[in-house]
C-alpha positions in Angstrom: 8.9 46.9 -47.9 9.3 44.1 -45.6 11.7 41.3 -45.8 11.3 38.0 -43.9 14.4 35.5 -43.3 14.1 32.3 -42.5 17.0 31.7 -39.5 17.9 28.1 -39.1 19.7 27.9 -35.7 23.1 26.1 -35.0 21.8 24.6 -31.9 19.5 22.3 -31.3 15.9 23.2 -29.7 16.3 20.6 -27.5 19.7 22.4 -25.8 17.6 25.9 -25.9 14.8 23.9 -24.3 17.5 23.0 -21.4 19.2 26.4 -21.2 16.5 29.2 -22.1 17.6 32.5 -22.8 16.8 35.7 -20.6 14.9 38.1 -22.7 16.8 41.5 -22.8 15.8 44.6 -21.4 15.0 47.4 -23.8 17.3 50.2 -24.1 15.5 53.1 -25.3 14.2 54.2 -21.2 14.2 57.4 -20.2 16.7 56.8 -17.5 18.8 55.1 -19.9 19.2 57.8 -22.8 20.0 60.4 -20.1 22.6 58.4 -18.5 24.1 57.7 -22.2 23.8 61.6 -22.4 25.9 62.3 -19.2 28.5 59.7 -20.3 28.6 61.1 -23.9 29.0 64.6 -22.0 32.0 63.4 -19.7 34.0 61.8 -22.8 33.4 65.1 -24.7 35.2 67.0 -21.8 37.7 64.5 -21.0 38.7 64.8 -24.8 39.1 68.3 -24.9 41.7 68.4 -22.0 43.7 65.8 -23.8 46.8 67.4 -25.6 48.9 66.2 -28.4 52.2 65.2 -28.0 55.1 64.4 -30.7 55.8 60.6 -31.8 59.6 61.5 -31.6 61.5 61.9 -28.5 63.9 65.1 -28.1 67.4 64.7 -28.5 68.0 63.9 -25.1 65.8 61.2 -24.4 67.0 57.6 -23.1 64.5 56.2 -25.5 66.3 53.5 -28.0 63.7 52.6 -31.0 63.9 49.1 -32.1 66.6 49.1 -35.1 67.9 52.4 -33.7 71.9 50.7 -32.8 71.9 48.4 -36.3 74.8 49.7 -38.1 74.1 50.1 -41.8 76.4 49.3 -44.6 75.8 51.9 -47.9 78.4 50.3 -49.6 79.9 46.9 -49.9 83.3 48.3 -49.0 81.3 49.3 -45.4 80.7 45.8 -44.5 83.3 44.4 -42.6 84.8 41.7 -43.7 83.8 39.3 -41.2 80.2 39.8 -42.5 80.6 39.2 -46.3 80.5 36.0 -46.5 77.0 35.8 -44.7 75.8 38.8 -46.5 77.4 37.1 -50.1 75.7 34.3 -49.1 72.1 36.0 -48.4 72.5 37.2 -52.1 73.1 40.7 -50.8 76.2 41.3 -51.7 77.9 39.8 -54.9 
């Protein structure tokens, strides 16, 4: 089965008629597939020397993740009370 569009371009003929278009090469050349083979070939390897390393620093690491020095407040008796008043007014506290 075959199926036909009619494309209407955006752009005028008369700006394509100014600015022609190169035609592309084709892909599918010899020299090309074997090229994409070596490349293909090189990722594979360079993938299988890569190693996977934890998300989480150790203990001792200098790393600070963002929220990591917030204090948090379990109770409303944990906020001081220099705070309640913003967090009474957020509708957090009540």
């Amino acid at each position: 089965m075959i199926c036909v569009y009619a494309h209407r371009s955006a752009v005028p003929v008369s700006i394509l008629d100014m600015f022609p278009l190169k035609d592309i090469p084709a892909a599918n050349s010899v020299d090309d597939t074997v090229e994409l083979e070596k490349q293909v070939d090189r990722l594979g390897r360079v993938h299988q020397r890569l190693t996977v390393q934890s998300a989480k620093p150790g203990r001792n690491s200098a790393i600070v993740r963002p929220g990591e020095k917030y204090r948090r407040y379990r109770t409303k008796e944990d906020v001081p009370k220099t705070g309640r008043l913003l967090y009474k007014l957020a509708g957090m506290i009540r």
